[in-house]
ZAMARGU-4260 file (C-alpha; in steps of 0.2 Angstrom, whole numbers, plus 5000, padded with zeros to 4 digits):
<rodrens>
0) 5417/5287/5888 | 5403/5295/5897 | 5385/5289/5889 | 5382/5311/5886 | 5396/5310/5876
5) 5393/5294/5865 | 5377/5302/5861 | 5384/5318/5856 | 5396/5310/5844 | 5383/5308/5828
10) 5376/5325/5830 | 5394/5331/5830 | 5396/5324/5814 | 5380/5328/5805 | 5384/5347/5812
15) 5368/5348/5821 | 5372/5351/5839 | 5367/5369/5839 | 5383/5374/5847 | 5392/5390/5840
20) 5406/5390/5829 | 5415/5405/5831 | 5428/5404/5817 | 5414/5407/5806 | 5409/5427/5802
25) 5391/5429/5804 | 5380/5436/5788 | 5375/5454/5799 | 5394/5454/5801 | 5398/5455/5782
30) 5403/5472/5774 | 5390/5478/5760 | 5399/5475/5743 | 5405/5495/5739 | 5395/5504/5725
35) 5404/5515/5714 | 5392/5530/5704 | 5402/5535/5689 | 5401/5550/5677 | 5404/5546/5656
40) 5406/5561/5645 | 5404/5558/5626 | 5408/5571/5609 | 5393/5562/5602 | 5375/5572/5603
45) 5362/5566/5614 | 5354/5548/5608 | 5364/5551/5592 | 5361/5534/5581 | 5374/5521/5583
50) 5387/5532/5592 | 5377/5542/5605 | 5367/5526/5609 | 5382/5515/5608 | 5388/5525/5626
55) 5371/5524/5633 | 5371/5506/5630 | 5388/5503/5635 | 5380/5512/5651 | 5367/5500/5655
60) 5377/5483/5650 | 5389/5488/5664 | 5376/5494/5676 | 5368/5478/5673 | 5382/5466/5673
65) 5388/5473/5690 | 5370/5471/5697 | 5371/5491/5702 | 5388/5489/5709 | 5393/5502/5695
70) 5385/5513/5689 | 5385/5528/5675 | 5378/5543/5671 | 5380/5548/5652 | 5381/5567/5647
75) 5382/5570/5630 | 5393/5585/5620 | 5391/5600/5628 | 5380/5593/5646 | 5393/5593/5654
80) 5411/5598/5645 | 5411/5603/5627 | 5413/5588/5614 | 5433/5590/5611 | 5438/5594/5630
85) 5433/5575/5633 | 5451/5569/5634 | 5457/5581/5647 | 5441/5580/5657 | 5443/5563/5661
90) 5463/5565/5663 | 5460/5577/5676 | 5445/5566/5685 | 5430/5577/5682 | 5421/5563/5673
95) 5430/5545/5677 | 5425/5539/5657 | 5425/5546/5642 | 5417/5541/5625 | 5425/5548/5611
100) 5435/5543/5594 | 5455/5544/5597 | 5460/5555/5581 | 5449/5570/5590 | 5465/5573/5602
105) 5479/5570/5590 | 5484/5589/5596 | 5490/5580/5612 | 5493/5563/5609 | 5500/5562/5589
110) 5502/5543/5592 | 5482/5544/5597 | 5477/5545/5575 | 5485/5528/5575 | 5473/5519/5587
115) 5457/5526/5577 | 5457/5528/5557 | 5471/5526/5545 | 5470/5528/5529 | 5468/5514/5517
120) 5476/5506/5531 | 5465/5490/5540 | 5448/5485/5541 | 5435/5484/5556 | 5441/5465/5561
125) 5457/5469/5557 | 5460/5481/5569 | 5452/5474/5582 | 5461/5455/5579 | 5477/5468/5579
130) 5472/5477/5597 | 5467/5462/5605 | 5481/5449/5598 | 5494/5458/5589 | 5500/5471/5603
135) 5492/5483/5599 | 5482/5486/5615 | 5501/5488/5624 | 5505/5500/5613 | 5489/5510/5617
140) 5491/5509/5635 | 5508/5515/5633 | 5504/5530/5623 | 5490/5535/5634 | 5498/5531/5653
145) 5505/5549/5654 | 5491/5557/5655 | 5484/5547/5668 | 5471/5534/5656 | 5469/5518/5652
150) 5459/5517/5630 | 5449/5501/5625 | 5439/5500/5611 | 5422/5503/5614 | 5414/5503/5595
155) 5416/5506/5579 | 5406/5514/5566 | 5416/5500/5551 | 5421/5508/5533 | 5413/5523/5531
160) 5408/5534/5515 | 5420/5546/5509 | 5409/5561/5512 | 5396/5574/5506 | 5401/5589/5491
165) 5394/5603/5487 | 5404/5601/5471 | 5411/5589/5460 | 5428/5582/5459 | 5432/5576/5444
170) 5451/5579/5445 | 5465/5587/5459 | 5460/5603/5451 | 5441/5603/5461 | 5451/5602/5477
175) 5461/5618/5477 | 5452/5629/5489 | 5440/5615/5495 | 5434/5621/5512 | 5430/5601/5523
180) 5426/5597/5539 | 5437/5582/5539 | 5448/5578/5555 | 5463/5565/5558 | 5475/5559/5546
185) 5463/5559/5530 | 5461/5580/5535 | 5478/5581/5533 | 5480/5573/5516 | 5467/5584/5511
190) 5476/5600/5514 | 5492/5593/5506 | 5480/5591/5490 | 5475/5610/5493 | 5459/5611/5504
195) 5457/5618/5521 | 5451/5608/5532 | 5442/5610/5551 | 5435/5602/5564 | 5420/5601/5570
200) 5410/5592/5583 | 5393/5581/5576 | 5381/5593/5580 | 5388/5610/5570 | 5390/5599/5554
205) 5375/5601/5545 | 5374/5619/5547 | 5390/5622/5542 | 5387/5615/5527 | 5370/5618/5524
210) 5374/5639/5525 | 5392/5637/5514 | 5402/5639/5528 | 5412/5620/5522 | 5410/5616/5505
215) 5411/5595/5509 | 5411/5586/5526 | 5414/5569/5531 | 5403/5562/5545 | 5401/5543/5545
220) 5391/5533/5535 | 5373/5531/5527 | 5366/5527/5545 | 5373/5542/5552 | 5370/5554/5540
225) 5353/5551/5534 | 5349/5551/5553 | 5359/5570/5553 | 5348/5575/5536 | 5365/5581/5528
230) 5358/5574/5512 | 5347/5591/5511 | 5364/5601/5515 | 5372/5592/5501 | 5369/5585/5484
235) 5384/5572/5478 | 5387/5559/5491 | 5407/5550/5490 | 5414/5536/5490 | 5426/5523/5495
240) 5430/5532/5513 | 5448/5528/5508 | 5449/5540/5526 | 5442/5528/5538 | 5441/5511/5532
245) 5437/5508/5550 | 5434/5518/5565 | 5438/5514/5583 | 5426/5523/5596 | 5435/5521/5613
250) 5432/5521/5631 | 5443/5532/5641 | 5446/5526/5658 | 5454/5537/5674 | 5465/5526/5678
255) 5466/5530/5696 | 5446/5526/5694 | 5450/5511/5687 | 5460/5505/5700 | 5452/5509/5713
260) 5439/5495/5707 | 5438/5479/5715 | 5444/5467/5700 | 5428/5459/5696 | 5422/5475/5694
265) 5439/5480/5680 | 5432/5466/5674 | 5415/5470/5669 | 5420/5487/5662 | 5434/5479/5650
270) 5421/5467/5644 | 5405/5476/5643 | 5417/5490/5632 | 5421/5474/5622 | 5406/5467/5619
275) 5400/5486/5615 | 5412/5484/5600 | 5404/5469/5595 | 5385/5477/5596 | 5389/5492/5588
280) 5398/5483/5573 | 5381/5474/5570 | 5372/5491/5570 | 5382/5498/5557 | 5382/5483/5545
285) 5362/5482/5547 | 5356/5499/5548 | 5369/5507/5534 | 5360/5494/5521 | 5343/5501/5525
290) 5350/5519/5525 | 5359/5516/5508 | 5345/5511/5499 | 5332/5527/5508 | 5346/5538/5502
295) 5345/5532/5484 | 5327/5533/5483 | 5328/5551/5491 | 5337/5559/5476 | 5357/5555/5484
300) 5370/5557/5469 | 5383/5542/5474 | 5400/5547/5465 | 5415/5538/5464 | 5433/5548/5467
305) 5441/5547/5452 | 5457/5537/5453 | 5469/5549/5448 | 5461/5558/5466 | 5463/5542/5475
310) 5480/5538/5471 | 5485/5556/5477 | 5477/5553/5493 | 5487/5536/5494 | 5502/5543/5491
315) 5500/5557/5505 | 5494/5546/5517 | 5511/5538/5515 | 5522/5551/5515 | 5510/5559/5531
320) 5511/5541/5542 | 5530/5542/5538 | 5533/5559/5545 | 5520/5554/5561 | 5531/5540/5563
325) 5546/5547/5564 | 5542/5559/5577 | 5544/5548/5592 | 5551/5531/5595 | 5534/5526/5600
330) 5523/5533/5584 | 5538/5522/5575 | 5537/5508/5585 | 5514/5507/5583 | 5517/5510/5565
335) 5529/5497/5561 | 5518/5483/5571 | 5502/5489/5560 | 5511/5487/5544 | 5517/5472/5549
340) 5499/5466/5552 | 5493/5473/5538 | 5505/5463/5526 | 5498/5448/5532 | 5482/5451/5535
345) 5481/5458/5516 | 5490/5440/5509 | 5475/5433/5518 | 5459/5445/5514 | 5464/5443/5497
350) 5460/5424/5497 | 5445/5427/5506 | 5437/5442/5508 | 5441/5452/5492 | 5435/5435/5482
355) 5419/5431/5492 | 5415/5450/5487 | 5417/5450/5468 | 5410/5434/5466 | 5393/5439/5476
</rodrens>
């Protein structure tokens, strides 16, 4: 071996020989990562507390997370589309998210009322131990993949209050002729009982009520509806909210949108719309105890339903989820997997939950 060549051998193997290795891409050679700038229309109005702010923060946590890979401009009710054309905007690709609670589109998707608030039906970590382990996520998907979206849960507002009256109701007599703003399943059960019953975006609620146009309204709970004022449009303030023991916000996804993402990036957004969930639950649990109590102070009549009211409602919202479940074999097939949850998540609350509770 020439002497040239046994000098080379120790540089060759500490790399340092300076010669080029051509296998190698070079760094200028390397494609930029690709950026994606997305739209997110919401039915919330703008900056409103918990829900409003819950889509601008999901904003950001993804904007973040992707290091401005991804990101989102937010257009609340009205900026871009109105509140209830959210669904069909992002179905159709003029905004590639929307943020928005499922039972709002149950004209087009029945099975939709199922994935956001049932009636005395399960709690906040019920229904999220249900979506994310019991197959519930599938069946979402599955009810949503015709019209081009993919759902996740992307909040949710926990048990709400059963609503604010212009008048008593001591009995099913005060609910003949009842005019509430009071949408999904629980709106239905109302009108069974004899009450009419609309729809109505956040931002038209406190006038409505405040000139006599409803006579009652839901909304959410103390945290929303303090912020809202609706305590000066209404005197007598109800409760349980046997309507919505839980309330899912979702994040509606194009799906051709999504998956034109690079998978790290699907990533991020199913995530960051998790961990949204998760911030928004703590929101609602802190901020409802301080609004509860400003409320009371304020002058706020708290008034129990009566039972023979809440066992009517009970028994509508059975005979209502019977007749939605029997419209398709899907609606039947989401409906038997929640009761089946909610047996045996019930055997288990009662042993923990409900006993914590009336001991404290």
């Amino acid at each position: 071996m020439r002497l040239r060549s046994l000098l080379l051998l120790p540089l060759l193997a500490l790399g340092l020989t300076g010669c080029k290795d051509d296998s190698a891409p070079a760094d200028a050679a390397r494609a930029p990562a690709q950026s994606f700038h997305w739209k997110m229309v919401t039915t919330w109005p703008k900056n409103a507390p918990g829900t409003g702010v819950a889509a601008e923060r999901l904003a950001e946590r993804i904007n973040a997370m992707s290091a401005g890979r991804l990101t989102i401009k937010v257009y609340a009710a009205g900026e871009l589309v109105p509140a209830l054309e959210v669904f069909d905007a992002v179905s159709r690709g003029t905004a590639e998210l929307g943020h928005g609670t499922p039972y709002y589109w149950k004209g087009k998707v029945p099975a939709a009322q199922f994935f956001g608030a049932v009636p005395f039906g399960l709690s906040t970590l019920e229904m999220n131990a249900w979506l994310s382990h019991g197959g519930g996520q599938a069946l979402w998907d599955e009810a949503y993949a015709p019209f081009g979206l993919k759902p996740l849960t992307a909040g949710n507002s926990t048990m709400q209050m059963g609503g604010w009256f212009n008048k008593e109701i001591n009995g099913l007599a005060d609910i003949k002729g009842l005019k509430i703003r009071m949408p999904g399943i629980g709106g239905e059960v109302w009108s069974r009982l004899g009450a009419t019953t609309v729809v109505l975006p956040g931002g038209e609620i406190f006038t409505a009520l405040q000139t006599g146009a409803i006579d009652a309204t839901d909304w959410v709970s103390p945290y929303n509806d303090l912020a809202f004022g609706l305590q000066k449009a209404a005197r007598y303030y109800y409760y349980p909210g046997w309507q919505e023991p839980q309330s899912v916000l979702e994040l509606l996804i194009n799906q051709k949108a999504f998956d034109s993402l690079p998978p790290d990036l699907q990533a991020i957004v199913t995530e960051a719309a998790r961990a949204s969930t998760l911030d928004m639950m703590d929101d609602y649990v802190f901020n409802n105890a301080l609004a509860l109590d400003e409320l009371k102070k304020s002058g706020t009549l708290l008034k129990r339903f009566p039972d023979e009211v809440l066992l009517a409602m009970q028994q509508e919202t059975e005979q209502v989820l019977g007749e939605l479940a029997a419209q398709s074999e899907l609606n039947g097939r989401i409906w038997a997997s929640m009761q089946a949850f909610q047996a045996l998540a019930t055997s288990m609350q009662a042993l923990s939950e409900k006993e914590l509770y009336d001991w404290r």
